[in-house]
C-alpha positions, 0 to 999 in steps of 0.5 A: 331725501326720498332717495340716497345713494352711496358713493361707491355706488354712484360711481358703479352707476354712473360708470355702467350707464355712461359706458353704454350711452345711456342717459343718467336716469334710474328708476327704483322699482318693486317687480310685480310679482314673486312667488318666494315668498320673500317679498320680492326686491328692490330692483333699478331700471333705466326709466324716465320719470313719470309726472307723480315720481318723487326724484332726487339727484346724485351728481349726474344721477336722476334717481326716482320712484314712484309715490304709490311705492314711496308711500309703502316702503319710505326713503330707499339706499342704493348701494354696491355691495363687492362680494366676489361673484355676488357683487351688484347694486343692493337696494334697501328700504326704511320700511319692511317691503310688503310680503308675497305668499309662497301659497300662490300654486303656480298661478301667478305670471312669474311662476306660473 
């Protein structure tokens, strides 16, 4: 599976996008651009698959990824993490996700 999903955050998904009237399809991402140096985070966005993602299904939940970033991080978990004011949807990969330098000097969009 390229793409898993717990159950506790299958239902949180599923109960956000059926509330809004959304369709039940969820692209895992990696933003462009972050400047702290961490490396940026996995991040879940309502998308529709393009033609080279690799999807998988959870239920009603289409959930998918592009190759480029499969090739870089492997298979991802989506989790939901119940931590107070800090809870929200963890995404978490099998390998290291590539780093960003804190060195960019405001140059980049995001920060710039």
């Amino acid at each position: 599976m390229t793409i898993g999903i717990t159950p506790l955050a299958q239902e949180k998904l599923t109960s956000i996008l059926n509330e809004n009237k959304v369709a039940l399809k969820v692209r895992v991402y990696l933003p462009d651009c972050d400047c702290s140096g961490a490396g940026g985070q996995l991040s879940l966005a309502m998308d529709q698959p393009a033609e080279n993602d690799l999807t998988d299904k959870a239920g009603d939940l289409e959930l998918f990824m592009g190759r480029d970033l499969f090739d870089t991080v492997g298979s991802v978990t989506i989790d939901f993490k119940e931590d107070g004011r800090d809870s929200g949807f963890v995404v978490e990969s099998q390998k290291p996700l590539p780093s960003i330098s804190s060195d960019c000097g405001g140059g980049c969009s995001c920060c710039g």
